[in-house]
Residue, then its C-alpha position, 0 to 999 in steps of 0.5 A: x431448159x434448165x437440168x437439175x444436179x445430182x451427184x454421188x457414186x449412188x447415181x452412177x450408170x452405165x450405158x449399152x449403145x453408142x447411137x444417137x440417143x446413148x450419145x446424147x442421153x449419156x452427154x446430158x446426164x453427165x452435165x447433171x452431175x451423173x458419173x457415166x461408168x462406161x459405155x458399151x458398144x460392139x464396135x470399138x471406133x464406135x464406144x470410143x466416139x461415144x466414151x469421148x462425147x459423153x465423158x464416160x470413164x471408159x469403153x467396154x463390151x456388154x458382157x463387161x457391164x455387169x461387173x461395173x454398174x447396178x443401174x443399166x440405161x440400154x439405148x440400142x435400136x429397136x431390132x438389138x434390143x432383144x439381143x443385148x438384153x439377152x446377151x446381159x442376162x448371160x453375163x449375169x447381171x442381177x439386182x440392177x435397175x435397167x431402162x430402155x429407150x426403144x419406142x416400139x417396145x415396152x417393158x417386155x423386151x427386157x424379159x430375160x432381164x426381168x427373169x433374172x432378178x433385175x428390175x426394168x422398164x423403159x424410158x421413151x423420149x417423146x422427141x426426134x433426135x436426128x444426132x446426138x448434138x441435136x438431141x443435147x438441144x432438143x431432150x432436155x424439157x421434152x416429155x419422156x414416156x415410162x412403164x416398168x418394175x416399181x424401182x424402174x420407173x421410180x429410176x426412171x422418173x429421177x431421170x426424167x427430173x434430172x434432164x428438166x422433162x415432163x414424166x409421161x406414165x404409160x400402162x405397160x399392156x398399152x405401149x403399142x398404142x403410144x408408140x403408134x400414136x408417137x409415130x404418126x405425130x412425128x413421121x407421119x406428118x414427114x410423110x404428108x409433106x413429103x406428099x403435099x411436095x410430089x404434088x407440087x412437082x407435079x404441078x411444075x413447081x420443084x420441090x426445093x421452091x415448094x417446100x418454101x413456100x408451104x413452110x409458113x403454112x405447115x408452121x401456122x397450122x402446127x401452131x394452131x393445133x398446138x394452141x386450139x386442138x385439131x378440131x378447132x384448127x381444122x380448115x380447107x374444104x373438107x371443114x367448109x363441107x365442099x364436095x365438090x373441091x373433094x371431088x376435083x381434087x379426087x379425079x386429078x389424083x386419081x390420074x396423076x398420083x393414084x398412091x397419094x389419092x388413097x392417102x388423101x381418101x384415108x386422112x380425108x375421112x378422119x377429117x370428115x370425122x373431125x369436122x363433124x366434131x368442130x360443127x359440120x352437119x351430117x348431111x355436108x358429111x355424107x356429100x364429102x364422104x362420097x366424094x372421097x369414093x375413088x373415081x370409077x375406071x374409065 
């Protein structure tokens, strides 16, 4: 994907954080053209590492960046956000445009900021970043959710363009829900295979050897969803209506592996659902759907 230029010291920006997404954040701005004024960080090897990989000027506190930039990209985790937020304000940073990259929160989380005459958003990249080389890979094209003051997100839609990305408008009352709807597409789909592997350890084949063996299916299916939708890319016995596959897989669960039986009870029912959707017939339904009952106790 391909980053768009910009240049010009009425561009330039500042950024609090020195974590993965700052680094890598920081990194791909710079490449378009963006003068990084400084970063700040409260650990000094940690602003060093992030001032050498982004190529900003220079290492700074937070409560320094008021004097130095007019435009603010916040990218700390989501428990510090509050804190440093507050800790701007303070230092009395006003009339800047700032966008934050937490996920779980909003536009709300910058309140302090807001009160003081700033104007905020945030900017959510729709995309795991597991390092900050990764992320160098990986959030240029993706899609990136916004939600703000009026000249925040129009910053944040720059930014956005600039980094070859999909703009993503967000109603601010309504973020949780996105992020939820995030969290589930990306960690929750780790936590199934992470299941799916206790499975097959549990019956003797090892995790290494079976994480193997799924990963041409996990890829297929992933493939199909993306190609056809979740309905249409439905399969198994849930989709073929055949209960009594459901119930065997239940009683077996039920005695090795109680936790993930209610896991695969929960998700077995939204796939009744959409099964439904892709032609299922009610009666097929409520037999799958009495199937996914827990065993009674013996």
């Amino acid at each position: 994907m391909t980053l768009h230029s910009q240049s010009g010291h009425d561009a330039a920006l500042a950024i609090a954080g020195t974590g993965r997404m700052a680094s890598a954040l920081g990194a791909l701005l710079s490449r378009c053209g963006i003068p990084i004024l400084a970063v700040a960080g409260r650990s000094p090897h940690s602003t060093a590492e992030a001032v050498r990989f982004t190529g900003a000027a220079r290492a700074v506190t937070f409560a320094e960046l008021p004097a130095i930039a007019s435009r603010i990209l916040i990218a700390v985790s989501d428990d510090a956000l509050p804190a440093v937020s507050s800790e701007l304000a303070a230092a009395g940073l006003g009339g800047a445009l700032v966008l934050h990259t937490c996920g779980a929160a909003g536009p709300a989380a910058l309140a302090p900021l807001r009160a003081a005459a700033n104007s905020t958003g945030v900017l959510h990249p729709l995309q795991t970043v597991p390092s900050a080389e990764a992320g160098l890979l990986s959030l240029p094209g993706s899609t990136f959710a916004y939600a703000g003051d009026s000249a925040a997100a129009g910053w944040a839609r720059q930014l956005i363009h600039l980094l070859g990305g999909e703009p993503l408008p967000v109603d601010a009352t309504r973020w949780p829900l996105y992020h939820a709807a995030a969290v589930m597409a990306c960690n929750y789909h780790a936590v199934l295979v992470d299941a799916a592997l206790d499975l097959m350890e549990s019956a003797g084949i090892g995790r290494g050897p079976a994480l193997h063996a799924l990963a041409p299916l996990i890829r297929a299916a992933t493939a199909n969803i993306l190609c056809a939708g979740p309905a249409q890319a439905l399969t198994g016995p849930i989709r073929r209506g055949d209960a009594g596959t459901v119930a065997s897989h239940m009683a077996a669960l039920a005695s090795s592996s109680p936790e993930i039986m209610h896991l695969y009870a929960v998700a077995g029912l939204r796939a009744v659902a959409l099964a439904t959707r892709a032609g299922l017939s009610a009666p097929a339904a409520a037999r799958i759907q009495a199937a996914l009952e827990p065993p009674p106790l013996p």
